[in-house]
N, C-alpha and C positions, 0 to 999 in steps of 0.2 A: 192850263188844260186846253188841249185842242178836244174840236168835235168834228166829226164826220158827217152831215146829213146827208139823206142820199132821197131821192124823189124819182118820180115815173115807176117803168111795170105795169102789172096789168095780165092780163086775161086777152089772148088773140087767137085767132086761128091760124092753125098749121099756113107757112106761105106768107105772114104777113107779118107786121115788123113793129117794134116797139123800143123803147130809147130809155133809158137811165142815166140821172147824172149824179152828182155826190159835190159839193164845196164843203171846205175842210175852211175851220173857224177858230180864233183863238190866236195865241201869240205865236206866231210863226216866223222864221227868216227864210227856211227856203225848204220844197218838197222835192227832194231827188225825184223820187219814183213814186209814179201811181197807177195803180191796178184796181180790176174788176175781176174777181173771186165768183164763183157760184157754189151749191151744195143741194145735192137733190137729193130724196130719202135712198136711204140704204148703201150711198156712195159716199168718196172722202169728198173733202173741199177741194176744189181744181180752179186752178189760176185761170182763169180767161182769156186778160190781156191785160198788157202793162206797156206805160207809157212814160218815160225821160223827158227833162224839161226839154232839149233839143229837137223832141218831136220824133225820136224813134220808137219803135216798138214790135214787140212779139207777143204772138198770140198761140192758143190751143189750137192743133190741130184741127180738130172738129169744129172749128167756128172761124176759120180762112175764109176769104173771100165771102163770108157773110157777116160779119161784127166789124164796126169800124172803131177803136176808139179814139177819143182826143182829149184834148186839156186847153185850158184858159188860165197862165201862170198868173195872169193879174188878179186872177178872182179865185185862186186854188181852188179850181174845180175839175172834174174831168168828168169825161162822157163817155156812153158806150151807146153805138147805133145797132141794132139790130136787125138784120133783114133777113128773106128767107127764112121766117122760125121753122124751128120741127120741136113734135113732142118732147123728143129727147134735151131741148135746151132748158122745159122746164126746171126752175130752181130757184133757190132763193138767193139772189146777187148779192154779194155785198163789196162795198168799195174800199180800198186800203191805199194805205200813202203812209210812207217813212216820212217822219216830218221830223226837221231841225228847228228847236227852240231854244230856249234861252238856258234851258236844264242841259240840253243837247239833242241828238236823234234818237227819237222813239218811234214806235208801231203802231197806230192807230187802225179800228176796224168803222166801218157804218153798221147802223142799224140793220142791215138787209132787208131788199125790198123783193116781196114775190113775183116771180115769171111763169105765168102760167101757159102751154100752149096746147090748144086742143088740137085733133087730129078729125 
């Protein structure tokens, strides 16, 4: 059984910047892809940003040139840096990784951590 923990978030104000990370636990050999998800009330889930172990990635529109994310393949972790918030980024993040295991590749989610930003 893999798990996802995911840490940080938080309460900011509009303009200012907050960090989320997620390490992913359990019997693994290897995490293609990992991504940061959000979900704010009354909208679908929208993919955020997603990162390959080779260190590429694509992100949302609406969060270019202000969300950085990365990964740490030694510690199956990833990150997402946040800067510039605005209200509208409010949401509750949650982290995802295709993980290869010993059953084969599965989908994992994290807990979701909330992003709150005031205006």
């Amino acid at each position: 059984q893999v798990q996802l923990v995911e840490s940080g978030g938080g309460l900011v104000q509009a303009g200012g910047s907050l960090s989320v990370s997620c390490a992913a636990s359990g019997i693994i050999f290897s995490i293609p892809a990992m991504g940061w998800y959000r979900h704010a009330p009354g909208k679908q889930r929208q993919l955020v940003a997603r990162i390959l172990p080779d260190g590429s990635t694509n992100y949302a529109d609406s969060v270019k040139g202000r969300f950085t994310i990365s990964r740490a393949n030694a510690k199956n972790s990833v990150y997402l840096q946040m800067n510039s918030l605005k209200p509208e980024d409010t949401a509750v993040y949650y982290c995802n990784a295709g993980v290869i295991t010993d059953t084969g590749e599965h989908n994992y989610w994290g807990q979701g951590t909330q992003v709150t930003v005031s205006s």
